[in-house]
C-alpha positions, -999 to +999 in steps of 0.1 A: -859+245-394-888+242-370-910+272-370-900+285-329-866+279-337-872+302-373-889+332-349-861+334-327-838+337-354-862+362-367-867+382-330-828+386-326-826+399-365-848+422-356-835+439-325-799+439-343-818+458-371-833+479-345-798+489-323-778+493-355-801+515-366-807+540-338-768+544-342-771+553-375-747+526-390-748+510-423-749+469-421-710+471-437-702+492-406-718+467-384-703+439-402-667+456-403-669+455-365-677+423-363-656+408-389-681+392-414-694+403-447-723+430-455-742+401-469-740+383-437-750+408-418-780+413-439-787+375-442-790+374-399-812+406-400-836+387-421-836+356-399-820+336-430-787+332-419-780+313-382-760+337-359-738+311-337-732+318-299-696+332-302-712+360-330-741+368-306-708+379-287-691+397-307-724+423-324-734+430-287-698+440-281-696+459-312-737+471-307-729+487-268-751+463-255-748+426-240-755+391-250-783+385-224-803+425-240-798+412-274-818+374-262-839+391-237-877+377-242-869+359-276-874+323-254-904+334-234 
């Protein structure tokens, strides 16, 4: 994968990391919510695993937040 490509991936890890966080969830509540395993949540909060454009959905939703916070300044 092409190194911007790699820190975008990395960016949105790490405001999902951030959000689930200051609400004091586990990544197996987050991934209960959004219907994939603990280790996939882990795997996208270290930028290893792709998050596709329907999931980007579906952890804002479950997050409180919206698809276009969760991208904001990742493509700048």
């Amino acid at each position: 994968m092409a190194a911007p490509m790699q820190l975008c991936y990395k960016q949105f890890a790490l405001r999902v990391e951030q959000i689930r966080n200051a609400l004091g969830w586990s990544q197996a509540d987050l991934a209960k919510k959004i219907g994939l395993s603990r280790a996939s949540v882990a795997n996208l909060e270290t930028g290893r695993q792709r998050v596709q454009l329907h999931q980007v959905e579906k952890i804002a939703e479950a997050l409180g937040t919206s698809p276009k916070h969760l991208m904001r300044g990742i493509w700048t």
